[in-house]
C-alpha positions as CSV (number, residue, x, y, z in Angstrom):
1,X,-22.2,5.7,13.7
2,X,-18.9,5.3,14.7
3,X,-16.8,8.6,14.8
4,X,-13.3,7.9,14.2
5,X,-12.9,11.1,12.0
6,X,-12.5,13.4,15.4
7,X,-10.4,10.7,17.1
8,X,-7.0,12.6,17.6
9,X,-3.4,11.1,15.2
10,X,-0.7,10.8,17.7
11,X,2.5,12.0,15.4
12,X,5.2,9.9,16.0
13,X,8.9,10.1,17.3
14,X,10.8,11.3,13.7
15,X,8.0,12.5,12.5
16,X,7.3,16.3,11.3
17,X,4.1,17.7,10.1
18,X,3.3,21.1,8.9
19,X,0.1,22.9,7.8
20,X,-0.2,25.4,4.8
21,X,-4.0,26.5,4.3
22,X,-5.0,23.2,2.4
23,X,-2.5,21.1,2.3
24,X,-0.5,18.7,4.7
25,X,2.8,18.1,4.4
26,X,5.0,15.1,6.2
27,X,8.3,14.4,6.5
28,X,9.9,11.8,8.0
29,X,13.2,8.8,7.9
30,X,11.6,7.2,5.1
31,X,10.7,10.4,3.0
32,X,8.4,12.9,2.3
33,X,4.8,13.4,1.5
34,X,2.2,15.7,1.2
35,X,-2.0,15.7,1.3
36,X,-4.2,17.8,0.0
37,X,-7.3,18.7,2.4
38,X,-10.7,18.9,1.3
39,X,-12.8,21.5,1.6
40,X,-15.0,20.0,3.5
41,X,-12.2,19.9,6.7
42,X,-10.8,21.2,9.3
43,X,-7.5,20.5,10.7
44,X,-5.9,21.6,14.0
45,X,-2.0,21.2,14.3
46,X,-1.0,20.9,17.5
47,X,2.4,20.1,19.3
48,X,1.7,16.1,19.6
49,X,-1.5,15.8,17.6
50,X,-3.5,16.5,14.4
51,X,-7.4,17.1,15.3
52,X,-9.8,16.8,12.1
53,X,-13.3,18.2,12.4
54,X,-15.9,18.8,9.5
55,X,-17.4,22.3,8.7
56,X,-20.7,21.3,9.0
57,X,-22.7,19.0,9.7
58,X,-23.7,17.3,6.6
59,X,-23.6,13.5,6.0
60,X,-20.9,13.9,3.5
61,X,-18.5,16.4,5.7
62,X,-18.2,14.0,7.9
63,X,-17.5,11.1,5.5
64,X,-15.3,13.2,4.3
65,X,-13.3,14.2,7.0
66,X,-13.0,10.4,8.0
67,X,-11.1,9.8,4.8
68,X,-8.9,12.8,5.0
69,X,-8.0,11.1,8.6
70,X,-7.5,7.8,7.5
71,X,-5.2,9.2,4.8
72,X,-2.9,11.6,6.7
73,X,-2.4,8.3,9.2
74,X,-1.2,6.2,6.2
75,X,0.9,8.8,5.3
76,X,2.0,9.5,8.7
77,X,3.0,5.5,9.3
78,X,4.6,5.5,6.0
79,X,7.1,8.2,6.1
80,X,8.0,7.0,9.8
81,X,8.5,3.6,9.1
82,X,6.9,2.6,5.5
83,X,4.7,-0.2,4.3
84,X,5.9,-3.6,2.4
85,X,4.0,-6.4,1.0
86,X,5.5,-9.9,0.6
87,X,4.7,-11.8,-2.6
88,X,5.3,-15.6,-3.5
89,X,5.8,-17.5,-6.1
90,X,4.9,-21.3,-7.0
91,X,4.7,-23.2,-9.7
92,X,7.8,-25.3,-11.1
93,X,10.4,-22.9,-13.3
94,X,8.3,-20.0,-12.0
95,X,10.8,-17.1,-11.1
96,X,11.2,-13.3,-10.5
97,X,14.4,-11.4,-11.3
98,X,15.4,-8.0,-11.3
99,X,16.7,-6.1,-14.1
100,X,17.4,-2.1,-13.1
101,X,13.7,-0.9,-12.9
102,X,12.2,-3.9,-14.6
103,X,10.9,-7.1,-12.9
104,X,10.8,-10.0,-15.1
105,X,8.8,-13.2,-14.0
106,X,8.8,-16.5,-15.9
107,X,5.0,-17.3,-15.1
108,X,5.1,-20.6,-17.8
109,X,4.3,-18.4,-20.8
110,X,6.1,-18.8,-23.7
111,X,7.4,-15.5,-23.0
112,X,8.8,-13.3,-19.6
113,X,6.3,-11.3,-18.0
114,X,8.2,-7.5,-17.7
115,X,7.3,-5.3,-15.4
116,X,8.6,-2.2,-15.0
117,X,8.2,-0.6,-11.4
118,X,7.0,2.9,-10.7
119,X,8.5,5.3,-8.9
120,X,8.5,5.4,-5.4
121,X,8.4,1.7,-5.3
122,X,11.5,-1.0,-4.1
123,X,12.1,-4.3,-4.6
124,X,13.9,-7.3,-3.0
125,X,14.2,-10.5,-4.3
126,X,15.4,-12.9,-1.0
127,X,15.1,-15.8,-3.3
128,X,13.8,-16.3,-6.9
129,X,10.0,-17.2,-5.6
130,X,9.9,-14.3,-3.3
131,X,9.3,-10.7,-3.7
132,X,9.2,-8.2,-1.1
133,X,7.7,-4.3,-2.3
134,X,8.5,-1.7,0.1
135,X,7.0,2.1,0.0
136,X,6.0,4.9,1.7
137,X,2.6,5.4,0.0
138,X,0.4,2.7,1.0
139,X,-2.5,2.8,-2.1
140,X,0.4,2.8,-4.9
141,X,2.0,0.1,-2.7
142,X,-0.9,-1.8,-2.8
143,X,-2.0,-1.7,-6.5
144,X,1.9,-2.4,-7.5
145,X,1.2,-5.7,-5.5
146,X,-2.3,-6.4,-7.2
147,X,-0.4,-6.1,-10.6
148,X,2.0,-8.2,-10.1
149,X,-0.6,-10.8,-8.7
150,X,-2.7,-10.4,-11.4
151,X,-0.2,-11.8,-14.1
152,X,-0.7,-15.1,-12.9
153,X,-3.3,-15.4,-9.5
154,X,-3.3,-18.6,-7.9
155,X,-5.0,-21.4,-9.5
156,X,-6.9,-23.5,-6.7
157,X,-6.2,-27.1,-8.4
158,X,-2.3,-26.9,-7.5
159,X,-1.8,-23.9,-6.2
160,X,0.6,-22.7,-9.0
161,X,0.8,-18.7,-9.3
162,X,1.5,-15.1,-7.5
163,X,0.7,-14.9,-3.9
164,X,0.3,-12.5,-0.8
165,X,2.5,-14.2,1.5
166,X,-0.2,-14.3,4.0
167,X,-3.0,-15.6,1.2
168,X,-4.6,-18.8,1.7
169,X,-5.7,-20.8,-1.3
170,X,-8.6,-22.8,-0.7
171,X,-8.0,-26.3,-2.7
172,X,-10.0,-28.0,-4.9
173,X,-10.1,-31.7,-5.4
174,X,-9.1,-32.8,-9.2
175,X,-12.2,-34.3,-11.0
176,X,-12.2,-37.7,-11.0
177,X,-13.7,-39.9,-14.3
């Protein structure tokens, strides 16, 4: 078994952590963030480094502890420099543009496509077929992105849809009579 949970988090240049019984808190030049530690956990704080260890010894501590590493690194990359994930769009007269908080894509329904993004979530729009989604929370970044996709995923005939800018659509030959 691999045991990354008591591998040592470097913290970062610009970085701050602090420690409050249960619950983490990080602040950095792209925000602030906090985590709260399960029970099942110990944290040390030291000058350069966070230390997790389980309690026990139990199967689950230990999973456990691995997750509440995993997460306090996400959160320690995001407030230092944040995540993004770039979106395209194809299809012909398929577009994004940006109204205040609302996205609004024309997907070739007979109607826009409105979404309105959460908080904690910013958009650019280089061009009308690309989207860029910047955060400093990972997960929220991540299911944002899947939403958006999920309105119109790429179709493998053509290719015609939303996109992760580093997806590959596998093709598919048209069927012949």
């Amino acid at each position: 078994m691999a045991r990354t949970a008591i591998k040592p988090i470097f913290i970062p240049n610009g970085v701050e952590v602090s420690l409050q019984e249960n619950l983490l808190s990080f602040s950095g030049k792209e925000g602030k963030d906090n985590l709260v530690l399960n029970r099942l956990t110990n944290v040390n704080l030291e000058k350069e480094s966070l230390t997790f260890n389980p309690k026990n010894d139990s199967k689950e501590a230990l999973e456990v502890t691995g997750t509440m590493r995993a997460l306090a690194s996400n959160i320690m990359i995001g407030v230092g420099v944040g995540f993004e994930k770039k979106l395209e769009i194809n299809g012909v007269g398929y577009r994004a543009n940006l109204k205040g908080d609302n996205l609004e894509l024309s997907l070739g329904f007979s109607h826009p496509v409105v979404y309105k993004l959460p908080e904690g979530i910013s958009l650019e729009l280089p061009s009308q077929t690309e989207l860029i989604l910047k955060s400093i929370n990972k997960q929220k970044l991540g299911q944002v992105a899947a939403e958006i996709r999920s309105f119109r995923p790429p179709e493998p005939y053509k290719g015609k849809g939303v996109k992760y800018s580093d997806e590959f659509i596998k093709r598919k030959e048209s069927k012949k009579a």
